[in-house]
C-alpha positions in Angstrom: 41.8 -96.8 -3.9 38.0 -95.6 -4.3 37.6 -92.4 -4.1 34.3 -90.0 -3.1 33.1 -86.8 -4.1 33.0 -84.5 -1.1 29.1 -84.1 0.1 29.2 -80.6 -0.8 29.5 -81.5 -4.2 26.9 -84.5 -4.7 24.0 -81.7 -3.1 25.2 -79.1 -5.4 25.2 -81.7 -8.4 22.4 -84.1 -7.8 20.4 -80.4 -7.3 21.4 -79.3 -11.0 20.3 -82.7 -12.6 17.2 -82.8 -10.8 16.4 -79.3 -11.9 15.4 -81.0 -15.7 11.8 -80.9 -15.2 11.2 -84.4 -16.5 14.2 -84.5 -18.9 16.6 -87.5 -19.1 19.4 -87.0 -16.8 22.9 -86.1 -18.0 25.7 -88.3 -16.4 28.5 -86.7 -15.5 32.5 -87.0 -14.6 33.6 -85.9 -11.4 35.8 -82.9 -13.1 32.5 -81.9 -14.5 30.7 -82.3 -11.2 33.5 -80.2 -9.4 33.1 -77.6 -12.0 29.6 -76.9 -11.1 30.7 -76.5 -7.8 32.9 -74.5 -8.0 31.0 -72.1 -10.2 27.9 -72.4 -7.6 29.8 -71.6 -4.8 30.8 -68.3 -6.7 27.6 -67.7 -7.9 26.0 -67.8 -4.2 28.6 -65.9 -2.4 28.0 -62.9 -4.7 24.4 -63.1 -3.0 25.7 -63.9 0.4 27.1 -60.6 2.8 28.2 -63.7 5.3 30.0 -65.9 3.3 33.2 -66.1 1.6 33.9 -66.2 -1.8 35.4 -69.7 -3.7 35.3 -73.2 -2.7 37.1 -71.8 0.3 34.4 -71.4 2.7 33.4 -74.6 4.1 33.7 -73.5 7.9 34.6 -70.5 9.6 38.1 -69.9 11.2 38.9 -68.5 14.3 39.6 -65.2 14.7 43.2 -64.3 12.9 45.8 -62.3 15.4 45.4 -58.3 15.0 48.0 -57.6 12.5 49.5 -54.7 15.4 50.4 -58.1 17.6 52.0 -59.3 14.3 54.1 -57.1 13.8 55.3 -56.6 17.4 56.0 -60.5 17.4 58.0 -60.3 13.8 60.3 -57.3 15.0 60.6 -59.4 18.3 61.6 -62.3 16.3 64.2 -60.4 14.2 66.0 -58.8 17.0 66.6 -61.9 18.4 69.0 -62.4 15.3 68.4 -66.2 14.6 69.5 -67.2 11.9 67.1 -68.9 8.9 68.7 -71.3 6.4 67.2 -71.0 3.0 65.2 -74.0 1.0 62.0 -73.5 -1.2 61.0 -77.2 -0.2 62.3 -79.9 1.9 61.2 -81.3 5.3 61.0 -79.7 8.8 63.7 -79.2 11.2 62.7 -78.1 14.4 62.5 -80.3 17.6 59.6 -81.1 18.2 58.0 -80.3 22.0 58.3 -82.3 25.2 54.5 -82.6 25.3 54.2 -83.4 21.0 51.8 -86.1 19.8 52.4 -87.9 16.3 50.0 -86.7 13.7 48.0 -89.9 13.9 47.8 -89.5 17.9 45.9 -86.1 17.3 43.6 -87.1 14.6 42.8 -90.7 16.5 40.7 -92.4 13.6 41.1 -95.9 14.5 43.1 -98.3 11.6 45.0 -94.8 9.9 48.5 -93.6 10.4 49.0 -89.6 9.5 52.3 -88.5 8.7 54.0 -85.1 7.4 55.7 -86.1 4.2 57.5 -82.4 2.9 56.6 -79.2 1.8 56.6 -77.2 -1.1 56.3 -73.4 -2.0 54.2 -72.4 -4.5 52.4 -68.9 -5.7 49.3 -70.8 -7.2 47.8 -74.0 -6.1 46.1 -75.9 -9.5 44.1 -79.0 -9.3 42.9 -80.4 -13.1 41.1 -78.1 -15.0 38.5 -77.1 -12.4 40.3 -75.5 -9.5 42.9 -72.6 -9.1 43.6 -70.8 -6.2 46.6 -67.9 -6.4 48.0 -66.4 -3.3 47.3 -62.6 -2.4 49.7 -60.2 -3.7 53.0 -60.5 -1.8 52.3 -64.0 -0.4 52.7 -67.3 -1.2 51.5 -70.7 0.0 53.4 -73.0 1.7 51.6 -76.6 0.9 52.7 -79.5 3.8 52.3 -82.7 1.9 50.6 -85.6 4.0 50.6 -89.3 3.9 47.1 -91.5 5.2 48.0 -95.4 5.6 45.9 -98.1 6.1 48.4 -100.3 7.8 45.4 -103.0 8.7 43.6 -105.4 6.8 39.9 -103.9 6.4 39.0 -100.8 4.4 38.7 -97.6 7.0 36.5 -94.7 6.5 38.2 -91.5 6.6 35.3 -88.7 7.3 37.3 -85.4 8.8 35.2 -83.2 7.4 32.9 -83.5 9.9 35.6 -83.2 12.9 36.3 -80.1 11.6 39.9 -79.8 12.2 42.1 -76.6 12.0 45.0 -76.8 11.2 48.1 -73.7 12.4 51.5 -73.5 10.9 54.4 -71.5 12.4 57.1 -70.8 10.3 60.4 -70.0 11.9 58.6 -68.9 15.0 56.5 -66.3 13.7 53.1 -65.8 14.1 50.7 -68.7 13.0 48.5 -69.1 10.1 45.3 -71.0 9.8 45.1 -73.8 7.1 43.2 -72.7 3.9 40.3 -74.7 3.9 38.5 -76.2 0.3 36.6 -78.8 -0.3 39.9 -80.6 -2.8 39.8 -84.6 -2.6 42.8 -84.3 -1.2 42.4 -81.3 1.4 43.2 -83.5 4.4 40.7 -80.9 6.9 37.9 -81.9 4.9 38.4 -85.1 3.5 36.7 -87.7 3.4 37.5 -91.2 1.4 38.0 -94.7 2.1 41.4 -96.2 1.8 41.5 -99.7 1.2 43.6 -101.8 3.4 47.8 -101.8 2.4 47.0 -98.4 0.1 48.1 -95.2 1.4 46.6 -91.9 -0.1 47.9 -88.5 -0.5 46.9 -85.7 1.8 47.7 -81.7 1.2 47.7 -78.3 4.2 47.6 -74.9 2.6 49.0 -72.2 4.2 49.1 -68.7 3.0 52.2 -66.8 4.3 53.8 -63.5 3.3 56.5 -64.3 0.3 59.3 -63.0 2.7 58.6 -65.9 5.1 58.2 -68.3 2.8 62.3 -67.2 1.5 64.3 -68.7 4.0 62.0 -71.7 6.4 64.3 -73.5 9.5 61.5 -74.6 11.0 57.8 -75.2 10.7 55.6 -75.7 14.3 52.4 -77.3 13.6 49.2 -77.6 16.1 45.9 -78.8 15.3 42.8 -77.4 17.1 39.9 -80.4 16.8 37.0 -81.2 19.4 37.7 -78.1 21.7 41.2 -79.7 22.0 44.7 -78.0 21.0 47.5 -80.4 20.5 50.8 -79.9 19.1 52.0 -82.0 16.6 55.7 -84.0 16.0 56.4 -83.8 12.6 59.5 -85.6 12.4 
């Protein structure tokens, strides 16, 4: 499968080797490339008052719930007394909802099929030798692993960085949390590749949670937000 540096990074990189003043340009690997990225984006953030920090900031989320309506729905939750099975990875069990669309329904980019492979729980998140991303004290990331197929005969384009998709997880019917987003290869709310017909790639969802949620998941609820429209998705 061929696979494309995001455009984020061929600006950022195509800038530095332009920036030789008549010099013969250095060629270089796409760990390299990402590794001026990701130092950039530091760089300029520091400078920045409205922007985050990291190769997290690609697009802004939507405002995150007041953590006093939190904490009202956890205490909620846990007086209803269900109980919560324990697994630090594994697939999701919850039923999904009468009015549930596949994962390939929502998306709709003609000649792919999404589908929610497992999940994982993880304190850091690594990538090569370029990218590291470690969860805030006392949480932890829960990563939902992702297959795109090309089930047809022609090549397909997959651009979703431009839908701009946003992604919300609820874990045993707590409050939900917003997708991380990055500009990883394999980030599926910004990625963008094309998958040659019969090859299926490999897509990844971060979600930072509090490490207490993260102990004992029954059941993971996820909805995507994309082109004003809110659709929840069947993960089975």
């Amino acid at each position: 499968m061929k696979k494309f540096i995001k455009q984020g990074s061929v600006l950022i990189a195509a800038a530095m080797l332009l920036a030789g003043c008549g010099e013969e340009m250095v060629p270089l690997t796409e760990s390299e490339a990402m590794i001026i990225v990701n130092y950039s984006a530091g760089t300029l953030a520091k400078h920045n008052g409205h922007q985050q920090e990291g190769m997290a900031a690609v697009y802004p989320k939507e405002e995150e719930i007041p953590a006093e309506e939190e904490e009202k729905k956890t205490e909620e939750q846990e007086e209803k007394g269900e109980e919560q099975s324990s697994g630090g990875s594994g697939t999701s069990s919850e039923e999904p909802a009468p009015n549930a669309v596949t994962m390939t329904e929502a998306i709709a980019i003609p000649g792919l099929e999404f589908s929610y492979k497992d999940y994982s729980v993880s304190d850091t998140y690594k990538q090569g030798d370029y990218f590291s991303l470690d969860a805030k004290e006392g949480n932890t990331y829960v990563i939902l692993n992702v297959n795109i197929a090309n089930t047809g005969s022609e090549a397909v384009t997959c651009d979703l960085l431009g839908k701009q998709p946003i992604f919300t997880l609820k874990i045993n019917e707590e409050p939900g949390v917003k997708n991380e987003v990055s500009m990883l290869e394999n980030d599926l709310s910004t990625y963008i590749g094309q998958i040659e017909a019969g090859q299926t790639a490999a897509g990844i969802l971060i979600f930072e949670v509090p490490a207490a949620t993260a102990e004992n998941i029954s059941s993971l609820q996820l909805t995507l937000q994309m082109n004003e429209t809110t659709t929840e998705i069947n993960m089975k």
